[in-house]
C-alpha positions in Angstrom: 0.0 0.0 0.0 1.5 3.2 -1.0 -1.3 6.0 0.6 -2.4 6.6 4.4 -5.9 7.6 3.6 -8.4 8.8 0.8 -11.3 11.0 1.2 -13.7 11.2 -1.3 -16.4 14.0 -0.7 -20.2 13.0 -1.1 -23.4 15.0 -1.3 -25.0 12.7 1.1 -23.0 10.7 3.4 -25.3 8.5 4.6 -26.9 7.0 1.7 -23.0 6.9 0.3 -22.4 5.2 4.2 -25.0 2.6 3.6 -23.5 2.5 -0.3 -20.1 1.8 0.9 -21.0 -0.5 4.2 -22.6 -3.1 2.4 -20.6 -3.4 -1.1 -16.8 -3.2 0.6 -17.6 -5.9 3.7 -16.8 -8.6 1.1 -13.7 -7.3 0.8 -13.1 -7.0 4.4 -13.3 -3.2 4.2 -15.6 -2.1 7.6 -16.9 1.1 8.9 -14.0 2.1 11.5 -14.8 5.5 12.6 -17.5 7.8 12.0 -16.7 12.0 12.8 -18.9 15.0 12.2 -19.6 15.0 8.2 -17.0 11.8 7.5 -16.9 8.0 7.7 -14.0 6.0 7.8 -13.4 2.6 6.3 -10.6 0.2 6.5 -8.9 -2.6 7.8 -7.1 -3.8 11.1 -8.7 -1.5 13.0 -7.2 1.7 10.6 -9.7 3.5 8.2 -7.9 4.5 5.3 -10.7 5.4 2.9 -12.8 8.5 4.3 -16.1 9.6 2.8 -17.0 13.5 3.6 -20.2 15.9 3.2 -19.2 18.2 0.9 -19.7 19.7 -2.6 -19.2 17.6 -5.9 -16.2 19.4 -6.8 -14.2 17.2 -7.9 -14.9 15.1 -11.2 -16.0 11.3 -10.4 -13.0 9.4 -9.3 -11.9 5.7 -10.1 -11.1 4.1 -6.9 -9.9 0.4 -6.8 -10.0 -2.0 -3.4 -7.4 -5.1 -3.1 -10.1 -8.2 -3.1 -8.7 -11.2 -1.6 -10.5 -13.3 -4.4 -13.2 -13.4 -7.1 -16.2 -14.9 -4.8 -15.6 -11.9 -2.8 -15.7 -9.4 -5.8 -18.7 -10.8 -7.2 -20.3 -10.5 -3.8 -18.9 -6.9 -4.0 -20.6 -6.1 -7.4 -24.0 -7.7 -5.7 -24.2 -6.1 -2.7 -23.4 -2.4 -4.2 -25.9 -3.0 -7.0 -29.0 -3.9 -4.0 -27.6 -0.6 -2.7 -28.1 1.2 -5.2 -25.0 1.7 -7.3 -24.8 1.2 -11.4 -23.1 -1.6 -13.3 -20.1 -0.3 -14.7 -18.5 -3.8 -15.5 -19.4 -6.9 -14.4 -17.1 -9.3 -12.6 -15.0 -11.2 -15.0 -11.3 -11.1 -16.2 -10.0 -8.4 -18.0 -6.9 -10.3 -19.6 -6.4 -6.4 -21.6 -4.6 -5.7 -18.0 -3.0 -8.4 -16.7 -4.1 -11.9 -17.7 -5.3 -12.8 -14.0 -6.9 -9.3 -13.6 -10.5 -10.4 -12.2 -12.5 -7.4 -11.0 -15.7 -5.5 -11.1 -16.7 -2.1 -11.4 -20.1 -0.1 -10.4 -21.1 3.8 -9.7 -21.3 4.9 -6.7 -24.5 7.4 -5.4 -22.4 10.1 -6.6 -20.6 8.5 -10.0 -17.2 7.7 -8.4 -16.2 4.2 -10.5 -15.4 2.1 -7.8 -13.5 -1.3 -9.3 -12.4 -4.7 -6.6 -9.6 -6.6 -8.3 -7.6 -9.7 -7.3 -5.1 -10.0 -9.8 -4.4 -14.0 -8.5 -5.0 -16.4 -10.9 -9.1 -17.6 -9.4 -10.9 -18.1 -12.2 
């Protein structure tokens, strides 16, 4: 891992909270910390990606998670899309990349691309 933290501002942090709760637990990506405006999500007790009220001033982002496999990016891509996000690439390998690049992408409430990949050889 090469960054301490991300924060990615959101127009409404709690249907982006219940976004981001239920389609990064596969990956073993929890809610950590929650402050005034912000929720924190990481590992190991250490949130590292950071959601914040604020204005959509920035451009939609592509933000990628480290899966530890393919059932748990396909259960990824599930649970965001019954929270509302938008396909934006189904799980499957994307050989273009890397020939063991498995991963899945959808839209987040606010447009960010938000991708899990394992690039292990699982499928």
């Amino acid at each position: 891992m090469i960054f301490d933290h991300i924060v990615l501002n959101v127009t409404d942090t709690q249907v982006s909270k219940q976004f981001y709760s239920k389609a990064l637990a596969p990956l073993g990506i929890l809610l950590i910390k929650e402050e005034e405006g912000c929720v924190g999500f990481g590992a190991h007790g250490k949130p590292s990606f950071w959601i914040c009220h604020g204005e959509a001033t920035q451009k939609p982002m592509h933000i990628a998670f480290i899966a530890p496999n393919g059932a748990s990016i396909d259960a990824f891509y599930e649970e965001a899309l019954l929270v509302g996000g938008q396909d934006n690439g189904k799980p499957g390998l994307r050989k273009h990349y890397q020939p063991n690049y498995y991963s899945a992408f959808v839209l987040d409430p606010d447009g960010h691309n938000v991708e899990a990949v394992c690039r292990l050889a699982i499928k």
